[in-house]
N, C-alpha and C positions, 0 to 999 in steps of 0.2 A: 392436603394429604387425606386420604382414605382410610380406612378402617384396616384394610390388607397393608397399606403402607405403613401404618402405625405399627400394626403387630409384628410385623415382619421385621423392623428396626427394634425394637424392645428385645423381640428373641435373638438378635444379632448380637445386642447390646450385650444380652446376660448369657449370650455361648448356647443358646438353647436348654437353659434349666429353667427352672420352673420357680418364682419368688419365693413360694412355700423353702421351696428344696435349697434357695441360698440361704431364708432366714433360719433352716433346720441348721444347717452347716455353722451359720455363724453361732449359735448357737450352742454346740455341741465343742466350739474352737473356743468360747469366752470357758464352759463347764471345765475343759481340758487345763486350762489353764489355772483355773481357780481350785482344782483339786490340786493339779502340779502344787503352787504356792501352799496349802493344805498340807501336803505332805510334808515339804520341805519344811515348816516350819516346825511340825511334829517329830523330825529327824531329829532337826538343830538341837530343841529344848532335849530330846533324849539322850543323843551324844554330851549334852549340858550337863544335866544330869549324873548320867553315866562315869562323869569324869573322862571321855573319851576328848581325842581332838579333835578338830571341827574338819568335814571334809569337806575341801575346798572343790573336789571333782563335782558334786553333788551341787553346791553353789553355781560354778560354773555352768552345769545343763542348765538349773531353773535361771540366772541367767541370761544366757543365749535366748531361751522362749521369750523372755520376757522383751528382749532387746529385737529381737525380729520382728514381733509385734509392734510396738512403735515405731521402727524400721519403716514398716509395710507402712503403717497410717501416716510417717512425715512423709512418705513419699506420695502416696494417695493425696494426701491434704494441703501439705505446703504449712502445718500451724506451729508455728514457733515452739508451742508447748509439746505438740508432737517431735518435733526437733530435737529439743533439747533433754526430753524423757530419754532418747535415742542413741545419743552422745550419751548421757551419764550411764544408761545400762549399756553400750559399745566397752563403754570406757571399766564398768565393773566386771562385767563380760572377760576382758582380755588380762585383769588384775587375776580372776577366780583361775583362768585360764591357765595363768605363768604360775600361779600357786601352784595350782595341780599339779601340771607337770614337773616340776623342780620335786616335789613330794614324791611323784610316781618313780624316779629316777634316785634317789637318795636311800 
């Protein structure tokens, strides 16, 4: 292979973006995530605090991020521990989820 042949499978590879611009993205998706968790946990202790009840809507979003994440990587990876991070937040996911709802409707 060539130099043209090389480049030209690498930018097929990465959709034509630019490594810079995926590891900004990745990046900006771990920050996303680690503020989400940030907050929620600053709700939680308030609602704690507060004496209020715990909102399970709010659970359920952080959640869902958290389970699509592992989602994406067991399917990307195939690693057991990807796997099974992915069941257990599926599986808390659809708990926060039936909470919510029965709440939202009562």
């Amino acid at each position: 292979m060539n130099k043209e042949d090389i480049l030209a499978k690498s930018r097929q590879e990465n959709k034509n973006r630019d490594v810079a611009e995926i590891s900004q993205t990745k990046d900006a998706s771990r920050f996303a995530i680690i503020l989400s968790l940030v907050f929620y946990c600053i709700y939680s202790m308030l609602a704690l605090f507060a004496d209020k009840p715990f909102n399970s809507g709010v659970s359920a979003i952080e959640t869902c991020v958290i389970f699509a994440v592992y989602l994406h990587k067991s399917i990307k990876t195939r690693k057991n521990e990807h796997i099974l991070c992915a069941v257990l937040m599926g599986v808390a996911f659809l708990m926060f989820s039936f909470v919510a709802i029965i709440e939202l409707f009562q």
